[in-house]
N, C-alpha and C positions, 0 to 999 in steps of 0.2 A: 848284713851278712848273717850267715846261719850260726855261726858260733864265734864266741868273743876272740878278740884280738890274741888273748892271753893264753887262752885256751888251744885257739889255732896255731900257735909257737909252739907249744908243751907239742901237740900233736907233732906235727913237722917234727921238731928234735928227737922224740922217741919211736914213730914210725921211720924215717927216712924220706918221706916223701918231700916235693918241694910245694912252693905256696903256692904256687900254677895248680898246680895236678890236684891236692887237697881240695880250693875251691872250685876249680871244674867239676870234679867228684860232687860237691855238693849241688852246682847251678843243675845241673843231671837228673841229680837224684827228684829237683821239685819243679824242672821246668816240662814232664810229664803230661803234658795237656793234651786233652782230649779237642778229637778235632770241634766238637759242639764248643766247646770251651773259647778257641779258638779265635771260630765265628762269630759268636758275643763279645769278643775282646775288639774285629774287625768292626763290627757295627757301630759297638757305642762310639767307638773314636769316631768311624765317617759320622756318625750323626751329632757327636758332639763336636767334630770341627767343621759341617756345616753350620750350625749353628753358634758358633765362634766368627763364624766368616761375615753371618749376619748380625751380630753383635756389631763388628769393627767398620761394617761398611756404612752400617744407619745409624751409627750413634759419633755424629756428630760434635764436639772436636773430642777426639780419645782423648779421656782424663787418666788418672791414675783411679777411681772409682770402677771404669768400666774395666780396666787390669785386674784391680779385685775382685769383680767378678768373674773374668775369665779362671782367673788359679783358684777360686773359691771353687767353681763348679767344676773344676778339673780333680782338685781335690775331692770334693763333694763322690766322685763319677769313680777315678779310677783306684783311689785308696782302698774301697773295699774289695773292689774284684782282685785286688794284688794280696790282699791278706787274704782273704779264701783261696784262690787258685794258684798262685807263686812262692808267694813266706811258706818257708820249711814250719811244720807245727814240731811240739818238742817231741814226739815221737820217729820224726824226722831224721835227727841226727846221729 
């Protein structure tokens, strides 16, 4: 979330707002993407869940190894494009 739990109460009780509306407010403020943005967000995933698909179909018997690899390279892929494009930066808030 874009601001702590403790802090988004403090909010809430001295605006009026409810906890809906607060974090909407926020998902808004950074889910802003440009449609180029977008398109790279659409790709990676098709190209990384074709090649996920060939992972699981040729590697014969799925271990827990080849899982590892699958969330490694998931992490690997989509953690950064979520901090650059998605996470609110502290200017953000």
């Amino acid at each position: 979330m874009a601001i702590g739990w403790r802090r988004g109460y403090k909010e809430i009780w001295q605006t009026g707002k409810s906890f809906v509306n607060l974090y909407a407010n926020i998902i808004t403020k950074t889910m802003r993407l440009s449609s180029s943005v977008i398109i790279r967000f659409v790709l990676l995933a098709l190209l990384w869940a074709a090649l996920v698909a060939l992972i699981v179909l040729y590697s014969r018997p799925f271990t827990l190894y080849t899982a590892f690899v699958i969330v490694a390279s998931a992490i690997i892929i989509f953690v950064p494009m979520y901090k650059k494009y998605i996470k609110p930066t502290s200017h953000d808030r």
